[in-house]
Each structure stands twice: as C-alpha cells, then as structure tokens.
C-alpha positions as CSV (number, residue, x, y, z in Angstrom):
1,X,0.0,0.0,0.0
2,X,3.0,2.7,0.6
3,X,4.5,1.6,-2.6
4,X,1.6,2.2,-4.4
5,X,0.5,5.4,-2.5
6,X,4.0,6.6,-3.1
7,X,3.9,5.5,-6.8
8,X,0.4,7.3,-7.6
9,X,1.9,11.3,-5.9
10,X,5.4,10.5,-7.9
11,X,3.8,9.5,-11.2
12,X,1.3,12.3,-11.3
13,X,3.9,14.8,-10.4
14,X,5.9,14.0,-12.9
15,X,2.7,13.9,-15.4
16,X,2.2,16.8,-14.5
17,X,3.5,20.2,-16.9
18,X,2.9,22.8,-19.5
19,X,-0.7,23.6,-17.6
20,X,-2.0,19.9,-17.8
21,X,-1.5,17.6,-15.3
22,X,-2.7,16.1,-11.6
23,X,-4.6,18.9,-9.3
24,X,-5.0,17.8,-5.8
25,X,-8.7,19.3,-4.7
26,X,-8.8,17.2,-1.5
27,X,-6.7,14.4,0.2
28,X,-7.9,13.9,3.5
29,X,-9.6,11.0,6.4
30,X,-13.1,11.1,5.8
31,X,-15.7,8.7,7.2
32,X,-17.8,6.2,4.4
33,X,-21.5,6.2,5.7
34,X,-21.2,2.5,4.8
35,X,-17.8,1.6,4.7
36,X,-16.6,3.4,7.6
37,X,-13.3,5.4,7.9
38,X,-11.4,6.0,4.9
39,X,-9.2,8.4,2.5
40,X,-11.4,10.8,0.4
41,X,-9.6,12.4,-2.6
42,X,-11.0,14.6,-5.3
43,X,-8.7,15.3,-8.1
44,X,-8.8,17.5,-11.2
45,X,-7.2,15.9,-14.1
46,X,-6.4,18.1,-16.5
47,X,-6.0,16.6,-20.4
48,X,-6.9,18.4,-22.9
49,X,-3.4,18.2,-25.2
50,X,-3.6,14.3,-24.7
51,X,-7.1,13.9,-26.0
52,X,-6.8,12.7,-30.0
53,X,-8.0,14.7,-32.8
54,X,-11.6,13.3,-33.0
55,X,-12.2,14.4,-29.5
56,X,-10.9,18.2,-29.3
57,X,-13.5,19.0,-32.1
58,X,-16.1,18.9,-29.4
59,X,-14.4,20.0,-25.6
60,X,-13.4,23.4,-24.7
61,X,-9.6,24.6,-25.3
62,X,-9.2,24.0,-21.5
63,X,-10.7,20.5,-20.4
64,X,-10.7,18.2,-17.5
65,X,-11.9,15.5,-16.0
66,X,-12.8,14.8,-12.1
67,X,-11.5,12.1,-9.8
68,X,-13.3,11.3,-6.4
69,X,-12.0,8.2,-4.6
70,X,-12.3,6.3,-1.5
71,X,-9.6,4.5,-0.3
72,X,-10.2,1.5,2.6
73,X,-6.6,0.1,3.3
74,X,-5.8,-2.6,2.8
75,X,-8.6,-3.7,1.5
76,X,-10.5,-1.9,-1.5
77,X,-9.9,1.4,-3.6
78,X,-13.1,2.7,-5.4
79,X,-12.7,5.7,-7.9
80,X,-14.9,7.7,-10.3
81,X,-13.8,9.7,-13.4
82,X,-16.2,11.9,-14.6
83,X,-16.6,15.2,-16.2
84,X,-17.8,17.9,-13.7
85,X,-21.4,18.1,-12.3
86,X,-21.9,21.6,-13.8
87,X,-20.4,21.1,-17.9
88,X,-23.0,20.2,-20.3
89,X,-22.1,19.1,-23.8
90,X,-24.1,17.2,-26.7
91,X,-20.5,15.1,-26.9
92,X,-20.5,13.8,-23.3
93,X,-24.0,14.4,-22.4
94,X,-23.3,11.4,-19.4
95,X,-20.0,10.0,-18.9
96,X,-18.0,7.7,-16.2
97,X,-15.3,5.2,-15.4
98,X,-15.5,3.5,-12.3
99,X,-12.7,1.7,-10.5
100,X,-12.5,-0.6,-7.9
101,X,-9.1,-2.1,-6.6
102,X,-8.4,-5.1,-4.4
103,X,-4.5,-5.9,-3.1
104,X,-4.1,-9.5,-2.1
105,X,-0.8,-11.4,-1.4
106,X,-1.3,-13.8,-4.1
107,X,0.2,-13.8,-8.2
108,X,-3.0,-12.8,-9.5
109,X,-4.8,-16.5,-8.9
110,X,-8.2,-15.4,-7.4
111,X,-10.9,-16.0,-9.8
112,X,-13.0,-14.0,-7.7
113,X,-11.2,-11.0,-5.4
114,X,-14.7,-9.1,-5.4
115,X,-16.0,-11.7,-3.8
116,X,-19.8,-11.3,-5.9
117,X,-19.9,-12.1,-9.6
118,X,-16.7,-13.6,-10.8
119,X,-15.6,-12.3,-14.1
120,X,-15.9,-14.1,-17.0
121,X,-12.6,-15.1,-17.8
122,X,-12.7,-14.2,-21.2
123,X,-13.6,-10.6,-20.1
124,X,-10.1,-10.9,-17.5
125,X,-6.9,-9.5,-18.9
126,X,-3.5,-10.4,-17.1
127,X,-0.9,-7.1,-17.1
128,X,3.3,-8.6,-16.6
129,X,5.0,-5.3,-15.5
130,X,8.0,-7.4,-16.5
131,X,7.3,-8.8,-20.4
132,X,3.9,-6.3,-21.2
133,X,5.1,-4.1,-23.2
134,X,4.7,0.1,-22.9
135,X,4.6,2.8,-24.8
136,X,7.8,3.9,-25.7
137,X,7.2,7.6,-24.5
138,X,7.5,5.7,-20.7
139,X,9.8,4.1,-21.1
140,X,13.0,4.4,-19.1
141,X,15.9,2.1,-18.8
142,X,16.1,2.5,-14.8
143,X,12.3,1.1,-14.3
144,X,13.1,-2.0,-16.7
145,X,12.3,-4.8,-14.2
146,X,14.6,-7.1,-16.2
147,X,18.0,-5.2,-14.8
148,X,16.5,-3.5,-12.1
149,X,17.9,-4.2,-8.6
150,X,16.9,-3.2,-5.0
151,X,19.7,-2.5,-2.9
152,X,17.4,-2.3,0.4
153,X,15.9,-5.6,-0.4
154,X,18.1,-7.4,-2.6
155,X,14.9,-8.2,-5.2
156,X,15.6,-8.2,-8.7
157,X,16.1,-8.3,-11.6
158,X,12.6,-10.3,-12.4
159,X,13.1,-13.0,-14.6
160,X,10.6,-15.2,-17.0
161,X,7.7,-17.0,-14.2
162,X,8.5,-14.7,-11.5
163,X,4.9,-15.0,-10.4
164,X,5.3,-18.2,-9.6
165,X,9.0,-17.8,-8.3
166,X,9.1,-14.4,-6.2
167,X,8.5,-13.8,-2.4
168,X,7.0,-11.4,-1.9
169,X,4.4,-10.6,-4.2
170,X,1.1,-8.9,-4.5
171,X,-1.2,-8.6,-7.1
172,X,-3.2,-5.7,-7.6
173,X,-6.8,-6.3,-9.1
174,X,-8.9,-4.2,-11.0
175,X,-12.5,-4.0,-12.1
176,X,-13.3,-1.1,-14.1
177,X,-16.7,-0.2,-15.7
178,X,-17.4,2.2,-18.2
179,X,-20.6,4.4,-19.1
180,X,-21.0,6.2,-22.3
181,X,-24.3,7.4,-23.9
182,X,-23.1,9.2,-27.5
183,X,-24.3,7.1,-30.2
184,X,-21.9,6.9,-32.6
185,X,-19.1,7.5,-31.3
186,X,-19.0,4.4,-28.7
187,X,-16.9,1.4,-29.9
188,X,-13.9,3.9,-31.2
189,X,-14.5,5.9,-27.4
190,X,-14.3,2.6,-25.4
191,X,-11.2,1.6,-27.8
192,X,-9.3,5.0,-26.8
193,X,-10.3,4.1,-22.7
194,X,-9.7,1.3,-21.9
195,X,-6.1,1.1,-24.2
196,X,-4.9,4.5,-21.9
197,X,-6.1,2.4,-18.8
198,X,-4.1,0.0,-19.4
199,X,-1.0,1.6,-20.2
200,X,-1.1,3.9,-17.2
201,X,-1.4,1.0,-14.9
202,X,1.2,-1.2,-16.7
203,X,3.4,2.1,-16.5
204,X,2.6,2.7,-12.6
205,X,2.8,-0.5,-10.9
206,X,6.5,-1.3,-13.0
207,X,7.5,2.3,-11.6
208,X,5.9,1.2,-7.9
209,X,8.3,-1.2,-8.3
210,X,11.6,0.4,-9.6
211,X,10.6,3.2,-7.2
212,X,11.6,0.0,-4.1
213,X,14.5,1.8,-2.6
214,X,12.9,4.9,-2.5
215,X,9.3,4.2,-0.4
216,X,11.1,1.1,1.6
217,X,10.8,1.2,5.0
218,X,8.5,4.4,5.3
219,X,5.3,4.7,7.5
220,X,1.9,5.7,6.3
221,X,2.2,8.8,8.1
222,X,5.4,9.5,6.1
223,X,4.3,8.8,3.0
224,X,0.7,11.1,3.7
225,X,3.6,13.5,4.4
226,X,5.5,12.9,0.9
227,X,1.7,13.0,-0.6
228,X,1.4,16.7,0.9
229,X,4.4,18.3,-0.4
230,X,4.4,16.4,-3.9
231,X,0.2,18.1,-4.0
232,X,1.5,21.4,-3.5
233,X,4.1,21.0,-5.8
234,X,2.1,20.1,-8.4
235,X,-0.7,22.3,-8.0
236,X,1.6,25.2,-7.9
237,X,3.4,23.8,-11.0
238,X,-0.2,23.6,-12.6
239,X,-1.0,27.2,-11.6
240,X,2.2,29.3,-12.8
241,X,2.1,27.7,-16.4
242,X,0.8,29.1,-19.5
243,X,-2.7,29.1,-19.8
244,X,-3.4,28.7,-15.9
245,X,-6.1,26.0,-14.4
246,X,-8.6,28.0,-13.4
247,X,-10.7,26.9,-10.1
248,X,-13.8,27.9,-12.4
249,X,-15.4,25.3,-14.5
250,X,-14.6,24.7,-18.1
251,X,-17.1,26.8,-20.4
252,X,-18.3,24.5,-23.2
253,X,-18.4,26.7,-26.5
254,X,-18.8,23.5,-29.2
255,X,-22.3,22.0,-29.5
256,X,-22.3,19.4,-32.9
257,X,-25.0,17.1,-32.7
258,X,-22.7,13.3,-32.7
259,X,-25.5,11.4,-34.1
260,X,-25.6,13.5,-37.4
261,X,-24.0,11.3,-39.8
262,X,-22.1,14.0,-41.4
263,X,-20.2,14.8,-38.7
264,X,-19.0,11.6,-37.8
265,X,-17.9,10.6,-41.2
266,X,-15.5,13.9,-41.0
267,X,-14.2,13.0,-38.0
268,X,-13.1,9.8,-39.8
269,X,-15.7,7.3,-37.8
270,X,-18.2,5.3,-39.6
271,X,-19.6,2.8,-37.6
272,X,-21.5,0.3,-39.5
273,X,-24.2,1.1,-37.3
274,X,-24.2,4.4,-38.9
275,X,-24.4,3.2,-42.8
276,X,-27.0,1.8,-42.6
277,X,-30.4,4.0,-42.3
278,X,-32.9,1.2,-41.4
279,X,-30.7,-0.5,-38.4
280,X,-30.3,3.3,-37.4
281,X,-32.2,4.0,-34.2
282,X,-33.9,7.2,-34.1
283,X,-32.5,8.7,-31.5
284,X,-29.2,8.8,-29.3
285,X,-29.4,5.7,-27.2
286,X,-27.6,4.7,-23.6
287,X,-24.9,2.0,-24.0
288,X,-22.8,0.5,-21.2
289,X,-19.3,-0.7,-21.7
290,X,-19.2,-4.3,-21.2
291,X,-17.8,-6.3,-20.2
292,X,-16.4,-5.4,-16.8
C-alpha cells in the first residue's frame, strides 16, 4: 500500500507540466457512511493536449476531468472519473469510469477477489509489469524490471515465471466499468479508454516497483507527508504555467450534434451502425461498456 501510495503522488507529479496535469482538490480521512473510515480524494485531471483529434473537435480549449475516490486500506480502492457536475455538452452528455481495486498477497490467482460475480474469464486481462510491453514515451531504462535491482531488499532483476517464483508478491486487481451514452461514437470511445487504462497501470505499478528503494521502509504517516508536499508542488506547478487551471469550471463553447452522420464521417468514424439507415435507431441511445 505505501509503494503504491507513493507511486500514484510521484507519477502524477511527474505527469504533471505545460498547464495539464494532476490537481490535488482534497486528500484527507473522511468517514464512508457504509464503509466506515477511509481516505477521500478529489482530483482534477487536467487533459486536454492528450485527447486525440476526434475528440478536441467537441471540448473546450481547456478540459478536464474529475477524480473522487475512496480509499479503505488494505482492502478496496473505489474511484470515479467523470466530467464535472456543472459542464453540459451534446458530446459527453453522461460520462464515467468507475474503479475498484483489491490488493491481495497472491500472483494474481483469485478468480474472484470481489467476492460477488466472478468475471468471465474471457472478459479478464492479465498485465506482466515485466514482459507487457509500454509505450515507448514511458519508457526508461532505470524502471526495466529485467535489470532492475533493489539494494534495500536485494529483489531483482525479475526473470521469465516470477509470479510463480518471487516472495514477496502482490497482485493488484482491478474491475473497471465504463458508461458512455453518444451514439456513434462508442466502440472507437471505449477503444481510446480502456487502451490508456491499461498503459497507465502497466506504466505505474512497474514504476511502484523500480521506485523500491525509495518508499522502503516508510510509515503511512510519512508517505501522507511525501503526498502533501508532492500536491503542493504540483498544483503550484499547474497554476504558474501558460494558460493557468482556473478553479472555475470549463465553459463548453462547441455544440455538434454526434448522431448527425455527417459529422461523424469527418471525424473519420463510420460505424457500421451508422451506414445503414434502417438498423439506425432514431434517436441517441444509452450504452454501457461491457464487459467489466
């Protein structure tokens, strides 16, 4: 849990430049009226340079996207990305990814960490942070698990079957779910999430990792205290650059109706759903992403 607590304030920090980035709204204890006591964060994520083409044709110049998450250690992390409660837009008219995280001292063989509908296995995807591969924009030689070496522990380098070979381990499980309700646009959208998903936490948990020597040995009070000065950091950092995160809003000046067929073919997406004018339904409909 420190490693990865460590990992997330690190690898948003250094996310984190030329006005887009990681802004800290609220780290604190809060108590769950059902779970209890916890750690509330909200989170401002701001994007907008890292959104492809087909998407900045319809959000504002400055965009983001909001994080709230409850943490129960060691147990369960829950978090929702959505846009904020007061932007409207006919492109993301209702829009969220929710994800819940489970940390057990095992190599990833429970079937069912949720403990309430297993996952179809076909539906399960298995992440190596030592032989998946990354995009090359992350990577860096001195986080390549293959010739990486603690010196506080003496673990590494990981090898071929390390799952099955290395003491200790922990596998970190995810179940995310997505909602998207723009017709049209859905199977290329879905695409686009859950492929940045993945990268981001192939890239963490290798850097949680490689980061050993660094969060070894620390407390959970020192690494709330590490959290602190890395939030101001980046917020600051956020705040002096060109174009400055304002605490206001996003204004949304773009309306194009998505389901005109038009539009989408300029945009480069045809769905076949789209060609066709008598499987077309008449208007926008809600579609969930599935499966979990």
């Amino acid at each position: 849990i420190i490693g990865q607590l460590y990992m997330i304030s690190r690898h948003s920090s250094e996310q984190s430049h030329g006005g887009e980035g990681v802004e800290v709204i609220c780290n604190e204890p809060q108590t769950h009226p059902q779970h209890g006591l916890g750690q509330f964060t909200e989170k401002r994520i701001h994007l907008s340079s890292k959104l492809p083409s087909w998407i900045k044709m319809f959000v504002p110049r400055i965009f983001y996207i909001t994080e709230k998450a409850w943490n129960f250690y060691p147990y369960t992390i829950t978090g929702l990305y959505q846009l904020p409660e007061c932007v409207y837009c006919s492109f993301f008219p209702k829009f969220h990814i929710r994800i819940e995280t489970r940390f057990e001292n095992n190599n990833g063989n429970n079937d069912n960490a949720f403990e309430d509908i297993p996952t179809p296995k076909e539906s399960v995807i298995h992440l190596d942070i030592l032989s998946d591969k990354i995009p090359e924009k992350h990577y860096e030689q001195k986080e390549d698990l293959s010739s990486w070496r603690s010196a506080k522990t003496g673990r590494g380098p990981l090898r071929a079957g390390w799952r099955n070979e290395s003491l200790p381990v922990m596998c970190s499980y995810k179940r995310v779910e997505c909602s998207f309700e723009v017709y049209g646009l859905q199977g290329k959208t879905e695409e686009f999430i859950h492929k940045n998903i993945r990268d981001i936490l192939l890239v963490g948990h290798r850097q949680a990792v490689a980061w050993t020597d660094e969060w070894h040995g620390m407390t959970l009070e020192d690494v709330r205290r590490f959290e602190k000065e890395l939030q101001e950091q980046t917020n600051n950092k956020l705040k002096s650059a060109p174009g400055e995160v304002s605490n206001s809003a996003p204004r949304i000046s773009r309306s194009v109706s998505v389901a005109d067929e038009l539009s989408l073919k300029k945009m480069g997406v045809v769905d076949e759903v789209t060609t066709d004018s008598s499987r077309r339904p008449q208007s926008p409909m809600r579609v969930n992403s599935t499966p979990k």
